[in-house]
C-alpha positions in Angstrom: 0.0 0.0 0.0 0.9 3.5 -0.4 0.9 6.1 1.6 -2.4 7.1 1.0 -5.0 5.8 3.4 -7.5 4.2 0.9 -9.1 2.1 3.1 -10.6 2.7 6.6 -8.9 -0.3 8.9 -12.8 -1.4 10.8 -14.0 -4.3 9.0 -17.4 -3.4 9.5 -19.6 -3.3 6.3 -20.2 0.7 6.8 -16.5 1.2 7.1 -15.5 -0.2 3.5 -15.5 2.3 0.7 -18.8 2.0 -1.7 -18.2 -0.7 -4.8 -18.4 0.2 -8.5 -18.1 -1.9 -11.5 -16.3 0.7 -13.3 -14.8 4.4 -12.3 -14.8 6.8 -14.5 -12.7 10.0 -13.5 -13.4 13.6 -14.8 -16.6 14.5 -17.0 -15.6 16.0 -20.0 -16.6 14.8 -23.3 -14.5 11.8 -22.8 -15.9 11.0 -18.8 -19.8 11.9 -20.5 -18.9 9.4 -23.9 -17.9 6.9 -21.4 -20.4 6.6 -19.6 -23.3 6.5 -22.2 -21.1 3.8 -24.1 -21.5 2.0 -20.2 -24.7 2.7 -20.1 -25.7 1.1 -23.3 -23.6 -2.5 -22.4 -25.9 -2.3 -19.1 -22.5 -1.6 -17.2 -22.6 -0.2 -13.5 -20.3 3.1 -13.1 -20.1 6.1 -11.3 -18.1 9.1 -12.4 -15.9 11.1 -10.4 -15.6 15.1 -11.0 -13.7 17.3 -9.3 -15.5 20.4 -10.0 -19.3 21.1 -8.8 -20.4 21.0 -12.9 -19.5 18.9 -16.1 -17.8 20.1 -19.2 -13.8 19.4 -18.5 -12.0 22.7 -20.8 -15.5 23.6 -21.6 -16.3 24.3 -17.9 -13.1 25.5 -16.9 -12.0 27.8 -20.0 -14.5 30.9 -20.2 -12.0 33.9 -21.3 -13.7 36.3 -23.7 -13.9 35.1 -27.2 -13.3 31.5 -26.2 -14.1 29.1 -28.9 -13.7 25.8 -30.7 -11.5 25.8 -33.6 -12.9 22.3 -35.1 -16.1 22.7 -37.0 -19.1 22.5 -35.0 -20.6 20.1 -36.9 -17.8 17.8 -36.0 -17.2 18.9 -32.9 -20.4 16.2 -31.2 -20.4 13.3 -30.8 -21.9 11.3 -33.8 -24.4 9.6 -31.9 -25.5 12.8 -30.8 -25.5 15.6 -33.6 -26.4 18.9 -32.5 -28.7 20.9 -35.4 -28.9 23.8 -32.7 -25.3 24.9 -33.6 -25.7 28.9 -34.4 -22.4 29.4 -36.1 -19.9 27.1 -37.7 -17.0 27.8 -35.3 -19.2 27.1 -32.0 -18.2 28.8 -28.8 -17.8 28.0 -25.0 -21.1 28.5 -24.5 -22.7 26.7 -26.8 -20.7 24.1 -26.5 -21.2 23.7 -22.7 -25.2 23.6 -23.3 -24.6 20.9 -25.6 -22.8 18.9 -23.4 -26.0 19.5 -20.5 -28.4 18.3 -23.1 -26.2 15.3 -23.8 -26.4 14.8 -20.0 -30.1 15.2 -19.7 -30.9 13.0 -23.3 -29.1 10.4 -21.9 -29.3 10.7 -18.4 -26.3 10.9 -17.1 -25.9 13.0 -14.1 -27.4 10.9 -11.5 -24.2 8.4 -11.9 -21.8 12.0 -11.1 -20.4 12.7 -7.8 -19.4 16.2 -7.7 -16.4 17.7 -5.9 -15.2 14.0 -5.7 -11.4 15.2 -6.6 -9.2 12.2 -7.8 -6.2 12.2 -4.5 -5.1 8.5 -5.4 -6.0 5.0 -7.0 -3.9 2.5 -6.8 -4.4 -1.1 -8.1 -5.0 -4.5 -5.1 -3.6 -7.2 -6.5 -4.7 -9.5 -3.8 -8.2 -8.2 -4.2 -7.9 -7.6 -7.7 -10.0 -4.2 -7.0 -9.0 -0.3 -8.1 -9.0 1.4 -4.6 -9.7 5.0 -5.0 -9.2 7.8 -2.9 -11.5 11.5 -3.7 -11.8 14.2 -1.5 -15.9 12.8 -1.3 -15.3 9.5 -0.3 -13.3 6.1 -0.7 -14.4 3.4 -3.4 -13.6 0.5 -4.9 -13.8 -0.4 -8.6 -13.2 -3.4 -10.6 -11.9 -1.3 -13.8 -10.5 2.6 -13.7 -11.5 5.1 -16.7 -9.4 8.0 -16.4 -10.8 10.7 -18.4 -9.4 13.8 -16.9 -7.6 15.1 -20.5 -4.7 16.8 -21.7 -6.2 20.3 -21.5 -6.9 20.0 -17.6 -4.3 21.7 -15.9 -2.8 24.6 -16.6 0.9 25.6 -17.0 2.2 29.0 -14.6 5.6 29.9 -15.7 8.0 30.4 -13.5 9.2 33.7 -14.1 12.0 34.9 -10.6 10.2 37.0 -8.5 6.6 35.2 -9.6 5.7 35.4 -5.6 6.6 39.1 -5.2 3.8 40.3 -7.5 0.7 42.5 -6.0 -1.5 42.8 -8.9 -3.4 40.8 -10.0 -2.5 37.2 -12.3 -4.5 34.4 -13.4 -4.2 31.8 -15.9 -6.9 32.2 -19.0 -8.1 28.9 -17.8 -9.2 30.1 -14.7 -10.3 33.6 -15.8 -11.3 36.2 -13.2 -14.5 37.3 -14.5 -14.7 39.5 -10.9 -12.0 41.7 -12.4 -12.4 45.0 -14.7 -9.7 45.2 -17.0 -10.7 48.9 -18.2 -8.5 51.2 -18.5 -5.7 49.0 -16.6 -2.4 47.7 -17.6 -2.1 44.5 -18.6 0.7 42.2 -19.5 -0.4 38.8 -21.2 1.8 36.1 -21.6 1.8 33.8 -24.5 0.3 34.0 -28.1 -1.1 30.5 -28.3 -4.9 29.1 -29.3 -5.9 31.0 -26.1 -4.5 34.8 -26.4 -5.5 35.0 -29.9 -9.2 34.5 -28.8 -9.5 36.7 -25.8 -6.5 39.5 -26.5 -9.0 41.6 -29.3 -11.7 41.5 -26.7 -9.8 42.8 -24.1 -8.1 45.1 -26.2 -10.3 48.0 -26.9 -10.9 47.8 -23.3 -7.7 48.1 -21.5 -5.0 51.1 -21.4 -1.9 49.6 -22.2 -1.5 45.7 -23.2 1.7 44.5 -23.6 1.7 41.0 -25.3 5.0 38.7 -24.5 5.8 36.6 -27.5 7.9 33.7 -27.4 7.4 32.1 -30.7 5.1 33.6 -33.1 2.1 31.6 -34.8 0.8 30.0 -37.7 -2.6 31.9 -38.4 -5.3 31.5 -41.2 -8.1 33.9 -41.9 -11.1 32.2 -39.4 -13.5 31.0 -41.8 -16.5 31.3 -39.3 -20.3 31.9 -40.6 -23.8 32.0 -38.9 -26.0 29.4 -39.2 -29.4 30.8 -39.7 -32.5 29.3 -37.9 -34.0 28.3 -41.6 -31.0 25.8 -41.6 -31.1 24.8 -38.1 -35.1 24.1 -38.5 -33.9 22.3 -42.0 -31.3 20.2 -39.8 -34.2 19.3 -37.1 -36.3 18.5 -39.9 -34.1 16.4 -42.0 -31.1 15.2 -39.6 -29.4 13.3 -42.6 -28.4 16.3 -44.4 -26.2 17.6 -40.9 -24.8 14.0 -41.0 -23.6 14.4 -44.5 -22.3 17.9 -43.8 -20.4 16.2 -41.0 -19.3 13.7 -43.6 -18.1 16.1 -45.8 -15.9 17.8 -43.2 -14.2 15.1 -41.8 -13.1 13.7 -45.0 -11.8 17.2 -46.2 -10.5 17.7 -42.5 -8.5 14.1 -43.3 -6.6 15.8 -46.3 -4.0 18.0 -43.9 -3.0 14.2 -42.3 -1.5 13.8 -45.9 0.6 16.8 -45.1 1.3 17.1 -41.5 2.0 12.9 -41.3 3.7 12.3 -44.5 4.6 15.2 -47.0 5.5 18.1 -44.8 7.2 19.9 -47.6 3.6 20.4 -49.2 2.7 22.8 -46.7 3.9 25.6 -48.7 0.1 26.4 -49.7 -0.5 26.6 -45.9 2.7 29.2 -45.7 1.7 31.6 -48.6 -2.0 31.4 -47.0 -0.7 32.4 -43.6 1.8 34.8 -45.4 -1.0 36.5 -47.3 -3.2 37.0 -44.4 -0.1 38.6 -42.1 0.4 41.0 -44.6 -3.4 42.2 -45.6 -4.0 42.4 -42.1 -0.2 44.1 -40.7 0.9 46.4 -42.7 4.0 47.9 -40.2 7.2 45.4 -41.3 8.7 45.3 -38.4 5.7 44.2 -36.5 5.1 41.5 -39.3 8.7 40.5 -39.5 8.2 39.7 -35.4 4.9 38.0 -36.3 6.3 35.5 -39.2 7.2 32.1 -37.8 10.5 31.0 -38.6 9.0 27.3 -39.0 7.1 24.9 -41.4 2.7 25.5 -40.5 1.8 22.5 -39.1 4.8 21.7 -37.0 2.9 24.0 -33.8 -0.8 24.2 -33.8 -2.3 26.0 -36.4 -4.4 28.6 -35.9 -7.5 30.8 -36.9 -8.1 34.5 -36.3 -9.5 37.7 -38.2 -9.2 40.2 -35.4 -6.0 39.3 -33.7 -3.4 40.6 -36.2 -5.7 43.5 -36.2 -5.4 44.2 -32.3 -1.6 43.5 -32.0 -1.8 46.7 -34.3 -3.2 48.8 -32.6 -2.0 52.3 -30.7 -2.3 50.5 -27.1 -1.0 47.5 -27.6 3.0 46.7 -28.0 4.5 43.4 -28.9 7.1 42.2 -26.8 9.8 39.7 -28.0 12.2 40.2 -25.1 12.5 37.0 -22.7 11.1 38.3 -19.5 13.8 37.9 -17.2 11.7 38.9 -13.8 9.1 39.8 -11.9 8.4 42.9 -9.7 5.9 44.2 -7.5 4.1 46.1 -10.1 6.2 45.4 -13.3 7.9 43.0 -15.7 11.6 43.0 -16.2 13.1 41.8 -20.0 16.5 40.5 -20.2 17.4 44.0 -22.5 17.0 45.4 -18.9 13.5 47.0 -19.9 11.0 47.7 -17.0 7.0 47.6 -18.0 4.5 48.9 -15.2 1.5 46.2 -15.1 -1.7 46.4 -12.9 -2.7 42.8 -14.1 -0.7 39.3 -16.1 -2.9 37.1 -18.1 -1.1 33.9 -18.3 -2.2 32.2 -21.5 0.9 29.5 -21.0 -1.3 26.8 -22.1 -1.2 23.3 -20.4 1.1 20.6 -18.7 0.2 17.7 -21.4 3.3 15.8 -21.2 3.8 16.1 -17.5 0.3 15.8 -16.5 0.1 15.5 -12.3 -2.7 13.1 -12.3 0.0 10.3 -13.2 1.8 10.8 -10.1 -1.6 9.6 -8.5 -2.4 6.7 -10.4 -0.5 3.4 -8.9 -0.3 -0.2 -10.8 0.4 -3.7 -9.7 4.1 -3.3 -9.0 3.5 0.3 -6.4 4.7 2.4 -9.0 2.8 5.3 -10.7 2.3 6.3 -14.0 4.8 9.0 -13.7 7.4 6.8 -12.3 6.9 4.4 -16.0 6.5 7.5 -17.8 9.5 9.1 -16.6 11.1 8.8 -20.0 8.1 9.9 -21.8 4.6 8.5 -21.7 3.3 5.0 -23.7 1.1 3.2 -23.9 -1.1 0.4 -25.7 -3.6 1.8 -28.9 -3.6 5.2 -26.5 -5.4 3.1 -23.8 -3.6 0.6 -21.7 -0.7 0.9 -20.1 1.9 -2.3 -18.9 1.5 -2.7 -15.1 -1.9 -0.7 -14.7 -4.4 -3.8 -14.8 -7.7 -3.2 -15.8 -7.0 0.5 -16.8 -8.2 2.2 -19.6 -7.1 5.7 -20.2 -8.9 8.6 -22.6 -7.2 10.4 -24.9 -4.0 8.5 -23.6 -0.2 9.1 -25.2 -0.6 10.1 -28.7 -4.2 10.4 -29.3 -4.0 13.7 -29.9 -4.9 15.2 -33.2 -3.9 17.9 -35.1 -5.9 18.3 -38.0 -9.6 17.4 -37.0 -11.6 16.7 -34.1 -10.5 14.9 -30.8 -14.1 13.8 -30.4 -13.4 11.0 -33.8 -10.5 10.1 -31.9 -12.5 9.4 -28.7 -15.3 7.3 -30.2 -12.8 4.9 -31.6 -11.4 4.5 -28.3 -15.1 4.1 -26.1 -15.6 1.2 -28.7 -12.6 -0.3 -27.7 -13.3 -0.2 -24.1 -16.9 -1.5 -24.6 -15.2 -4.6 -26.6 -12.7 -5.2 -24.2 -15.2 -5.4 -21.2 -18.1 -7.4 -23.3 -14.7 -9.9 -24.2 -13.8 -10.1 -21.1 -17.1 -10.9 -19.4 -17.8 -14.8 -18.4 -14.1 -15.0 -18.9 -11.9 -12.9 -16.5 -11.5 -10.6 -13.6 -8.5 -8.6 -15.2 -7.0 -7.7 -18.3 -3.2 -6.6 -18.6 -1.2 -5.4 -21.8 1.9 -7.8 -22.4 5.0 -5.4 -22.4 6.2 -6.7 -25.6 3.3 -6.1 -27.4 3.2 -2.5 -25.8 6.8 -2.0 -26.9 5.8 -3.2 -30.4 3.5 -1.0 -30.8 5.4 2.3 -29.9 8.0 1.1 -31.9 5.9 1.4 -34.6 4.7 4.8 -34.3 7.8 6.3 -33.0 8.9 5.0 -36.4 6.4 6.5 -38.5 6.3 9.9 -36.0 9.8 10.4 -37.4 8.9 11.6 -41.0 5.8 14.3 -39.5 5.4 18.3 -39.7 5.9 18.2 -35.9 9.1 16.4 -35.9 10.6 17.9 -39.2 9.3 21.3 -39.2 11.6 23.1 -37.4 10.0 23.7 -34.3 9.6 23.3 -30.1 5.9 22.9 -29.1 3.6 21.8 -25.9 3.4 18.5 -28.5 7.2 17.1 -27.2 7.9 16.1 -24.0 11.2 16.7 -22.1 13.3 14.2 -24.0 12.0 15.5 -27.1 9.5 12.8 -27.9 5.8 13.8 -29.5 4.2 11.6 -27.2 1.1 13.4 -27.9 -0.2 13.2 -31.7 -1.5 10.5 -33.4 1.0 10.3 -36.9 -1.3 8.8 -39.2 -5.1 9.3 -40.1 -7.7 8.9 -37.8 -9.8 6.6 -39.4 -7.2 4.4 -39.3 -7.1 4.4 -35.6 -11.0 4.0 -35.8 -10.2 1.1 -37.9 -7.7 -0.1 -35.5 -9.6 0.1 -32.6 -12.6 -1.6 -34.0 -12.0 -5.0 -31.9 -10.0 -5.6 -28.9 -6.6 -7.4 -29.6 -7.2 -9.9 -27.0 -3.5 -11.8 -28.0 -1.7 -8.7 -26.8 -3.0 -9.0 -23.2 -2.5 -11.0 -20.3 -5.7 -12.2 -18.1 -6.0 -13.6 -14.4 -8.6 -14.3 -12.1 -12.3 -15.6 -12.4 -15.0 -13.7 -14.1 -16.8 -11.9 -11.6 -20.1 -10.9 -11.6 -20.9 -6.8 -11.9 -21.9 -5.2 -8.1 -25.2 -3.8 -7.4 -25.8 -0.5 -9.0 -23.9 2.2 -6.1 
């Protein structure tokens, strides 16, 4: 055992922790898809969430301007199209209601305990249980679901002199919506997926905003249109049409995987795009010679914007390219020496995706936690199972990721391998492990094919490579050919023990 005090040491009945078939952590879109996938094998779960709502980023990310970049007709789950979508490019909002009607169709939320923050699980071999500790409550489950995602906790910089500040910082993932930015001065840092949404809101608002650039983006003209209610009603009316829409766009979407995965040098349409838009848009060439990547599109994310250019312009605004070497009281200090008075720092630093801090929680068979295996870089089985973490199935797991279409394709393929493995594995047996060699095998393989990608050869560092340099991350290939993998369980490449048990009362 750990150090973690999982269990409560009276052996009377109301002293052990409440019994699940399966525990689902975190619901997001991944947490919510899991559950309704359980739901429809008749499988007994309960989902843990840390916050007092659902919607994962969606709940946690509601800066000004925030939005999806993937279509909105792709961006639902296909079981569940939405014909409600307003615009093509949905936002926050509308993206959060979706996910509460999702919840209500389906009925989800009476299997959710709330505030039930994920403090440890660690695997009992002897018992052959998941013992889980949340800040609601011990449990026990017979299989773990960890859907907490990539985008779930934030990265703060740390700048010297962080602690000495007295204005006032937050992360854009935890915006203070309690605090005027008119007329102040404001320091953001970072020019990522997040500051080019919610810097030309605050813009026209604030007195002075200095924007600290590290490296400068890829950005394409937003292609964003209404949708009117005559095509919403149409959608209602005939829901085939939306589904061949969605068709459409994942197909076309599938097109960049040709390019990012295994012709990077054909990105030089993307380029003279991007180029064309930098210069309609900044006309100053200095500022645009700041503003042009010095690396192949594709290789960081891409972006989409027709207001952000436009703001950087402006009289109030200045960008800085400086490192920032510290932090004062009421300023930030750049390595030329320069001082900048700031009432308030937007941190737009993105998220810690390679070093995520649930892993430290999560112990398998052997007492060692997914940090401790990952500690070269993370792995793992089809993005789902992990060596040493029996009956473990993780969500948008190592390379999963996607950079040219939606996440939500990516998290279908992987709820219909769950479903198979647990519909295999009933009548059969209590646990299910991943051989080693066949994990190895398979990483093998991809860290092969990862090798000849935009995000390897393109000239660039991003939030995509881990510490040793690895894109443990992105998925190198297309995605329906990890829906196509993914299709059946690959029972030969695990290991099983135990006797098939039968599932626990509903909790």
């Amino acid at each position: 055992m750990s150090s973690i005090d999982l269990v409560e040491t009276d052996p009377t009945a109301e002293a052990r922790p409440a019994h699940t078939r399966v525990a689902i952590v975190g619901a997001g879109f991944s947490g919510i898809g899991a559950a309704i996938a359980l739901q429809r094998e008749g499988i007994e779960f309960v989902i843990f969430e840390r916050r007092g709502d659902y919607g994962g980023t969606w709940l946690d990310n509601t800066y000004p301007g925030c939005k999806c970049d993937v279509p909105s007709h792709l961006y639902s789950f296909s079981f569940a199209p939405n014909p409600n979508w307003t615009t093509t490019f949905s936002s926050q909002r509308e993206i959060q209601e979706y996910l509460r009607n999702v919840v209500r169709r389906f009925d989800v939320a009476r299997h959710i305990r709330f505030r039930h923050d994920l403090l440890g699980a660690e695997w009992d071999e002897t018992a052959r249980v998941w013992r889980i500790a949340t800040s609601g409550g011990s449990w026990t489950a017979d299989f773990l679901i960890s859907a907490c995602g990539a985008l779930s906790e934030p990265a703060w910089p740390r700048f010297e002199g962080m602690d000495s500040f007295r204005g006032t910082a937050f992360h854009s993932a935890a915006w203070d919506e309690t605090y005027d930015l008119t007329g102040k001065r404001v320091a953001v840092i970072g020019t990522g997926a997040s500051a080019i949404q919610f810097v030309p809101k605050i813009q026209p608002a604030v007195q002075q905003l200095y924007l600290f650039q590290r490296t400068p983006a890829w950005i394409l003209p937003h292609p964003e249109k209404p949708i009117s209610a005559g095509r919403r009603a149409f959608y209602r009316r005939f829901p085939l049409a939306q589904r061949l829409i969605r068709w459409a766009i994942y197909w076309s979407d599938e097109l960049l995987a040709l390019i990012f995965t295994r012709y990077p040098r054909h990105a030089a349409w993307i380029k003279r795009h991007a180029l064309r838009h930098l210069e309609r848009q900044v006309t100053d060439p200095a500022l645009r010679e700041k503003l042009t990547p010095d690396y192949e599109p594709g290789c960081k994310r891409l972006l989409l914007s027709n207001d952000f250019y436009p703001a950087i312009a402006a009289d109030n605004v200045e960008l800085v390219t400086e490192p920032i070497a510290r932090v004062g009281a009421h300023s930030l200090f750049t390595a030329d020496g320069r001082e900048r008075e700031i009432d308030a720092m937007i941190l737009g630093t993105g998220f810690r995706v390679t070093d995520n801090p649930l892993a430290e929680r999560v112990r398998g068979s052997q007492g060692m936690s997914l940090a401790d295996v990952w500690r070269e870089g993370a792995y793992s089985h089809r993005g789902t199972t992990v060596p040493g973490f029996p009956n473990l199935f993780l969500m948008t797991g190592p390379n999963t990721g996607i950079g040219h279409t939606s996440l939500l394709v990516m998290i279908e393929a992987q709820l219909a391998y769950v479903t198979a493995c647990l519909r295999w594995m009933e009548g059969r047996w209590a646990t299910f492990d991943v051989r080693p060699e066949s994990c190895r095998a398979f990483n093998a393989d991809l860290e092969q094919r990862m090798q000849r990608t935009i995000w390897m050869t393109g000239g660039c560092r991003s939030w995509y490579l881990d510490a040793q340099g690895r894109n443990t991350t992105l998925w190198p290939d297309f995605t329906w050919r990890y829906r196509r993998l993914m299709r059946r369980f690959d029972a030969a490449n695990y290991s099983f023990a135990g006797a098939t048990k039968k599932p626990a009362a509903t909790v």
